[in-house]
N, CA and C atoms as an extended XYZ file, in Angstrom:
315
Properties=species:S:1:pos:R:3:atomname:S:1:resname:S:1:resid:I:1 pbc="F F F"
N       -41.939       77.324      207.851 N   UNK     1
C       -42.955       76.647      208.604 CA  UNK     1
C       -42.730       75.138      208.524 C   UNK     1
N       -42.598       74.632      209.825 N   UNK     2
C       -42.376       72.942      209.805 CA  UNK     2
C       -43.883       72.455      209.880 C   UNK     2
N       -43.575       71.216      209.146 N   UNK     3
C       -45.353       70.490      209.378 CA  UNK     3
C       -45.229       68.858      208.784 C   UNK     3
N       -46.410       68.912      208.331 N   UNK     4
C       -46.556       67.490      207.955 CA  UNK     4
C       -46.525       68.079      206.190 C   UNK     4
N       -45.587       67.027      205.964 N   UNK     5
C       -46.067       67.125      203.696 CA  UNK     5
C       -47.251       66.203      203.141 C   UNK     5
N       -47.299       66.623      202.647 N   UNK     6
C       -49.061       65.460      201.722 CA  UNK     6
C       -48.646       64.212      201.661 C   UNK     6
N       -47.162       63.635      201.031 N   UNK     7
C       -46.903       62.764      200.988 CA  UNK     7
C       -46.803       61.630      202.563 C   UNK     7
N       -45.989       62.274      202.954 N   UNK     8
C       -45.872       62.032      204.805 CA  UNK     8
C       -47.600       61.408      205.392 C   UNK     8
N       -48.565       62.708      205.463 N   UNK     9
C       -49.476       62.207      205.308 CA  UNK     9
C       -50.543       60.971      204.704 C   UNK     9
N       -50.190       60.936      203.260 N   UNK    10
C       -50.660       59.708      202.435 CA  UNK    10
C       -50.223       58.403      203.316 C   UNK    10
N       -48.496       59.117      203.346 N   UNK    11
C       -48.285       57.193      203.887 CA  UNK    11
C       -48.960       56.825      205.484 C   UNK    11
N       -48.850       57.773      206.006 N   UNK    12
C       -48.664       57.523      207.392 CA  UNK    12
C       -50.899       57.099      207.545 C   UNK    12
N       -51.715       57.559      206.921 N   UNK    13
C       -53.092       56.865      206.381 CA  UNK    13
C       -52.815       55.643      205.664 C   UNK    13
N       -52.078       55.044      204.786 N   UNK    14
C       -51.823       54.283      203.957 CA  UNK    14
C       -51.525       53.215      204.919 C   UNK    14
N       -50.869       53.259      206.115 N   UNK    15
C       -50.096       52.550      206.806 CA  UNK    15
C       -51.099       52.171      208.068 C   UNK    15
N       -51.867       53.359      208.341 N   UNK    16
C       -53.120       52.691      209.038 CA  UNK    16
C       -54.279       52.035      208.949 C   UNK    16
N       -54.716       52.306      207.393 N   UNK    17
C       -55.275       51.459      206.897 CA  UNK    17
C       -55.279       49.903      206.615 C   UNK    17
N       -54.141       49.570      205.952 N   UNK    18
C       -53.373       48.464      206.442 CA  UNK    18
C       -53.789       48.143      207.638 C   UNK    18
N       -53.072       48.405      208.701 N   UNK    19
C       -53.802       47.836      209.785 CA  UNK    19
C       -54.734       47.848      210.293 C   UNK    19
N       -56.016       48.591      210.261 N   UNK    20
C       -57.101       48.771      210.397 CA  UNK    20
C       -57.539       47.241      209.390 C   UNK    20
N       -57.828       47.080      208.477 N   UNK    21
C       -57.804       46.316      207.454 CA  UNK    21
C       -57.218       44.868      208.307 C   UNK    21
N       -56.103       44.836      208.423 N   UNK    22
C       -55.548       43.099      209.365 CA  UNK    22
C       -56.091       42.886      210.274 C   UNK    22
N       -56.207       44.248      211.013 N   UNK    23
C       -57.220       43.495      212.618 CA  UNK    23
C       -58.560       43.543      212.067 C   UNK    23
N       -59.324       43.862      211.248 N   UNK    24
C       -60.618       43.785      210.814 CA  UNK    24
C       -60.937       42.647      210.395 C   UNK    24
N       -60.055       41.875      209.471 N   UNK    25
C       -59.861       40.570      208.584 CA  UNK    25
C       -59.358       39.592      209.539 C   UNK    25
N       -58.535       39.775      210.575 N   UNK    26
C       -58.642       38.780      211.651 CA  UNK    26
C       -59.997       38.762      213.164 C   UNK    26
N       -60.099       39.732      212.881 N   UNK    27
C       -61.080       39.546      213.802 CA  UNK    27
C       -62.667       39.287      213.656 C   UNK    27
N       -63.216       39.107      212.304 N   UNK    28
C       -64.399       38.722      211.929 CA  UNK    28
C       -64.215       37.172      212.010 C   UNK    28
N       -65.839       37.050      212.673 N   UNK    29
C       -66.221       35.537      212.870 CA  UNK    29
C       -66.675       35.035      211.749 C   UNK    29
N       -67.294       35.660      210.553 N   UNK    30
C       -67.416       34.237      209.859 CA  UNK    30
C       -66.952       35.008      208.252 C   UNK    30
N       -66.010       33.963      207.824 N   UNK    31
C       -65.640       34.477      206.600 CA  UNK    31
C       -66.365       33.917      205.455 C   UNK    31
N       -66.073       34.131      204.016 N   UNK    32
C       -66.928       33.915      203.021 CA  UNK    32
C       -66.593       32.333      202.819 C   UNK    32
N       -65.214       31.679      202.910 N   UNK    33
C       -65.570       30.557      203.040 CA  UNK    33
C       -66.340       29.474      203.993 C   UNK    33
N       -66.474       30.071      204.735 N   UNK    34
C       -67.000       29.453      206.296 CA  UNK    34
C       -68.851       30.663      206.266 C   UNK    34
N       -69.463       29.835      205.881 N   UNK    35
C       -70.890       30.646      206.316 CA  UNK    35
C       -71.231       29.978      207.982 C   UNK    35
N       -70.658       29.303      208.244 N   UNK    36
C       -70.971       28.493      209.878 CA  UNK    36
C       -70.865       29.862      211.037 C   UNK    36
N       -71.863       29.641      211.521 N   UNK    37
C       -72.416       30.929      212.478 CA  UNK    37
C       -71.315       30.439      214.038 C   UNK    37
N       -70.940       31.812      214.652 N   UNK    38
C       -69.736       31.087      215.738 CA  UNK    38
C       -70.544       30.008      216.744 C   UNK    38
N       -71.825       30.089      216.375 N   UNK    39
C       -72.141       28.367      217.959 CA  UNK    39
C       -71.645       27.546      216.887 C   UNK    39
N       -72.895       27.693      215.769 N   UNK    40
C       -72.656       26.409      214.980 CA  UNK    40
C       -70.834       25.952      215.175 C   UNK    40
N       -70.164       26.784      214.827 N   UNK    41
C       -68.840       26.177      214.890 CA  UNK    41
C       -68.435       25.331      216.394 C   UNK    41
N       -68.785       26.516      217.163 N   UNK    42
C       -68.193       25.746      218.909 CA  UNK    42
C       -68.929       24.534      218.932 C   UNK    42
N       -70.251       23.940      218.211 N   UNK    43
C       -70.501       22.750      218.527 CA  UNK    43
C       -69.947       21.873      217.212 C   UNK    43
N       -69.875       22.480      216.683 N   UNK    44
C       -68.877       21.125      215.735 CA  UNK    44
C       -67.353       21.218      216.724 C   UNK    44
N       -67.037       22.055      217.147 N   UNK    45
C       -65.800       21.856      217.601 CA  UNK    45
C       -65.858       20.809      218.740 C   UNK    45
N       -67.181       20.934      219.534 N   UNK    46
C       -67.635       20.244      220.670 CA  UNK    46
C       -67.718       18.736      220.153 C   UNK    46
N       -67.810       18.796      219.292 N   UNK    47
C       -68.685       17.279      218.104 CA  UNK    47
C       -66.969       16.376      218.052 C   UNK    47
N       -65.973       17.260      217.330 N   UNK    48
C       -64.713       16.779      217.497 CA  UNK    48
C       -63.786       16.464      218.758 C   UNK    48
N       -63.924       16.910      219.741 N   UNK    49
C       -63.529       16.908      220.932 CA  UNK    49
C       -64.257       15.637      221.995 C   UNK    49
N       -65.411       15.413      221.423 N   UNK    50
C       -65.942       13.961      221.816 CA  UNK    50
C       -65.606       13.380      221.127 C   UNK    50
N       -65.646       13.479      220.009 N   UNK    51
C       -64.692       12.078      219.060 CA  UNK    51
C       -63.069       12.026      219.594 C   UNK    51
N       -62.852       12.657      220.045 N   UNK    52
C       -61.334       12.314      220.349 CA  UNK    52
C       -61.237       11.910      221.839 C   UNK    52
N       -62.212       12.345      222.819 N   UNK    53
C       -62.264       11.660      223.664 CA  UNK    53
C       -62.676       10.203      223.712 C   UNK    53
N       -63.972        9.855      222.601 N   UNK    54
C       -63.714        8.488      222.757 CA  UNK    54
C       -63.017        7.656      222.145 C   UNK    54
N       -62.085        8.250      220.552 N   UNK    55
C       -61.057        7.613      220.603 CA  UNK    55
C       -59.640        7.177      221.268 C   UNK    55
N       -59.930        8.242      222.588 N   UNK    56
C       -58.739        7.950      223.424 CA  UNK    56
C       -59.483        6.833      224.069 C   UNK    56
N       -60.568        6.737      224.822 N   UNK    57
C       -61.107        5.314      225.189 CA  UNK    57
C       -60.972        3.813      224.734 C   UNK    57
N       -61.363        4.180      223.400 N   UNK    58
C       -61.387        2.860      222.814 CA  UNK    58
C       -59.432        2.533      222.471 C   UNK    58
N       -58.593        3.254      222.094 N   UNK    59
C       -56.787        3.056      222.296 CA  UNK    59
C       -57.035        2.400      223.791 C   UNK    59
N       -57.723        3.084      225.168 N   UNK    60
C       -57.181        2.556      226.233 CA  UNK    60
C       -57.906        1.417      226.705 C   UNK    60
N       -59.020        1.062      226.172 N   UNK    61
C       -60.105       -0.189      226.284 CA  UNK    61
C       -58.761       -1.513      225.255 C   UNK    61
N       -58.593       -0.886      224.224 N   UNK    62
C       -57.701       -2.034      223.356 CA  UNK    62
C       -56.516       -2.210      224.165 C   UNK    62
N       -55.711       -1.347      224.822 N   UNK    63
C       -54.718       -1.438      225.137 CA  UNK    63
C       -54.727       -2.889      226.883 C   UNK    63
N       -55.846       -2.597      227.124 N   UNK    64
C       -56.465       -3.099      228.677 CA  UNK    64
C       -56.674       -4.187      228.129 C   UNK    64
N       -57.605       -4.433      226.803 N   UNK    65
C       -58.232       -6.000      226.830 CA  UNK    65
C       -57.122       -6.866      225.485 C   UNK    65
N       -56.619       -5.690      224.604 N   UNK    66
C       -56.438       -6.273      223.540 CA  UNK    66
C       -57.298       -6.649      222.224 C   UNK    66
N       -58.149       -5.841      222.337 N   UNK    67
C       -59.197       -5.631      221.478 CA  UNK    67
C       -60.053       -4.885      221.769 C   UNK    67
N       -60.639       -4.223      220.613 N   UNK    68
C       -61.863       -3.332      220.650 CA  UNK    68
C       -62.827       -3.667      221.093 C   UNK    68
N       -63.708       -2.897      221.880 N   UNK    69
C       -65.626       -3.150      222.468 CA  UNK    69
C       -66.148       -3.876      221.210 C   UNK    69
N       -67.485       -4.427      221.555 N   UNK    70
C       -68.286       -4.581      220.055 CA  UNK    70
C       -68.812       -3.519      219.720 C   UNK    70
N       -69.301       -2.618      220.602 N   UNK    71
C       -69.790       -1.354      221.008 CA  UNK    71
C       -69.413        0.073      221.496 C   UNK    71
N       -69.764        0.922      220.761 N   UNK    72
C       -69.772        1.622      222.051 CA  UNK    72
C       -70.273        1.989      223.337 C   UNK    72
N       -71.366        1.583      223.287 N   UNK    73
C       -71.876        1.015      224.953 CA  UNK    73
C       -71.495        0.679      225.896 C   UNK    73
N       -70.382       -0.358      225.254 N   UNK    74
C       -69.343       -0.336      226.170 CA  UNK    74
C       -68.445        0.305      227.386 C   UNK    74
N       -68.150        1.281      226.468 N   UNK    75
C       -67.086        2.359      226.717 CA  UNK    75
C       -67.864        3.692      227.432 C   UNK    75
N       -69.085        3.857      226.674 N   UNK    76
C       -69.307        4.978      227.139 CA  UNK    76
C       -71.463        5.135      226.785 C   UNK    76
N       -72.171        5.694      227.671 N   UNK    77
C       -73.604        5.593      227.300 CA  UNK    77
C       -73.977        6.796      225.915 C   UNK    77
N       -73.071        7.959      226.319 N   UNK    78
C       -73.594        8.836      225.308 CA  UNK    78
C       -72.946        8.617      224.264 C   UNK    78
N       -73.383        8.835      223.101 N   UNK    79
C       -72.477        8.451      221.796 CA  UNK    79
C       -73.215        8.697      220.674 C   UNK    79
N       -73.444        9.753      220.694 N   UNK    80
C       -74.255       11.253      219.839 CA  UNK    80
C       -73.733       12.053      219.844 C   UNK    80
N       -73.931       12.627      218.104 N   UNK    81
C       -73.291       14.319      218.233 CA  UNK    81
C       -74.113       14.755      218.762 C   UNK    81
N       -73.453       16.352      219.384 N   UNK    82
C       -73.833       17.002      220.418 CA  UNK    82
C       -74.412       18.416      219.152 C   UNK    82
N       -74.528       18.376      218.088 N   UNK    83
C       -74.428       19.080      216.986 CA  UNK    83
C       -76.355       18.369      217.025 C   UNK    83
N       -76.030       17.102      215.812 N   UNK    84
C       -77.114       16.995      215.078 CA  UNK    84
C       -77.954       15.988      216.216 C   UNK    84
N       -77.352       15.154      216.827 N   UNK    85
C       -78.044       14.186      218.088 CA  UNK    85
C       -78.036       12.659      216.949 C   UNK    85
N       -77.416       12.885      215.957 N   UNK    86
C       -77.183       11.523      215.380 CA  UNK    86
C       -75.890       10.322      216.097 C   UNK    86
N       -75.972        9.015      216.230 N   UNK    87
C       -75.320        8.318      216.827 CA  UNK    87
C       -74.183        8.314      215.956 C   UNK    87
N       -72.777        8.333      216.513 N   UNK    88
C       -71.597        8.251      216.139 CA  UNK    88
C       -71.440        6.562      215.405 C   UNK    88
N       -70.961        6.660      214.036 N   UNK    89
C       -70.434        5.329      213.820 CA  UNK    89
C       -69.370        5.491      213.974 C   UNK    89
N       -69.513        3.379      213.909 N   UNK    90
C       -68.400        2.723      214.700 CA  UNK    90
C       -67.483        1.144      213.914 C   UNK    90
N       -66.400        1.216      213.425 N   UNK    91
C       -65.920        0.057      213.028 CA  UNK    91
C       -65.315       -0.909      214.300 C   UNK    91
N       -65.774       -2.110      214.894 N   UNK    92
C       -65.127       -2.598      215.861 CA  UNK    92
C       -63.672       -3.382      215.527 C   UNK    92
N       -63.649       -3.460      214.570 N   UNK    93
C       -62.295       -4.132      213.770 CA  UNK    93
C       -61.387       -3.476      213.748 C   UNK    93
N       -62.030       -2.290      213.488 N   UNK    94
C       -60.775       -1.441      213.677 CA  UNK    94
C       -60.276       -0.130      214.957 C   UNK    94
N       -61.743       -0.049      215.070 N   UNK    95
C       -61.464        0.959      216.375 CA  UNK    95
C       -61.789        2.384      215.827 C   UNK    95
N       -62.453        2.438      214.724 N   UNK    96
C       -62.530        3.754      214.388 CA  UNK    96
C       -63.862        4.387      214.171 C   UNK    96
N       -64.190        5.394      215.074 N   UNK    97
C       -65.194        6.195      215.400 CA  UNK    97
C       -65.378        7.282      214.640 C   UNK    97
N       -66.232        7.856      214.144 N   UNK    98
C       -66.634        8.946      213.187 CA  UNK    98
C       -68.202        9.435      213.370 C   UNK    98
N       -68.261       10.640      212.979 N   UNK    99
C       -69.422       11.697      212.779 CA  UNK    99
C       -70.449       11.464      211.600 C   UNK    99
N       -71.014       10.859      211.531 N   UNK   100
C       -71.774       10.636      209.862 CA  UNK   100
C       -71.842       12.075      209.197 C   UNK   100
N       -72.487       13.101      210.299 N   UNK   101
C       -72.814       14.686      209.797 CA  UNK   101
C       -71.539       15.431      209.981 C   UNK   101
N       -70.560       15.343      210.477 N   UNK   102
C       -68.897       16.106      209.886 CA  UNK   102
C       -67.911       15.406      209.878 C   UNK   102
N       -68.425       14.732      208.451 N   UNK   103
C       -67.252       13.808      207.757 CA  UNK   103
C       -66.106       14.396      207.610 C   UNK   103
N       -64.601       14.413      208.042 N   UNK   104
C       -63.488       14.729      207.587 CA  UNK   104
C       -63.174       15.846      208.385 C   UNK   104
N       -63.799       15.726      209.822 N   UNK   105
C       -63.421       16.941      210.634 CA  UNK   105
C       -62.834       16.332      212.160 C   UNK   105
């Protein structure tokens, strides 16, 4: 009688598990280091993506005048995270824009 052996079996479960297991572990939204719920994230992501838009502004405002705005007013009216609604600081000396509420993101 041909068939399957126990062992054959073990692996061939062993081997789906495994993958059952990788796509499970890649496909969950929030892991134990990250408690951030998936908006919360898309708006911090949203939060970074305006900071880089107006640091491309202020490169092309310096590049045009040769120096930075005093402001951002200047450059642009909105200039709030889109997260907490706190105003983005601003060094005019140097040109560098940041998030007070996601420092280092």
């Amino acid at each position: 009688m041909r068939g399957f052996t126990i062992i054959g079996l073990v692996v061939a479960l062993l081997i789906v598990a495994l993958l059952a297991l990788f796509l499970l572990k890649s496909t969950t939204v929030s892991t134990p280091e990250s408690t951030e719920s998936p908006l919360e994230r898309a708006r911090i992501l949203e939060c970074k993506m305006k900071l880089k838009a107006i640091r491309d502004e202020l490169r092309i405002y310096n590049l045009e005048h040769g120096h930075f705005p005093r402001s951002l007013d200047e450059i642009r009216s909105d200039c709030r995270c889109p997260v907490t609604g706190v105003e983005y600081r601003y060094d005019p000396k140097t040109g560098q824009v940041w998030c007070p509420d996601h420092p280092g993101r």
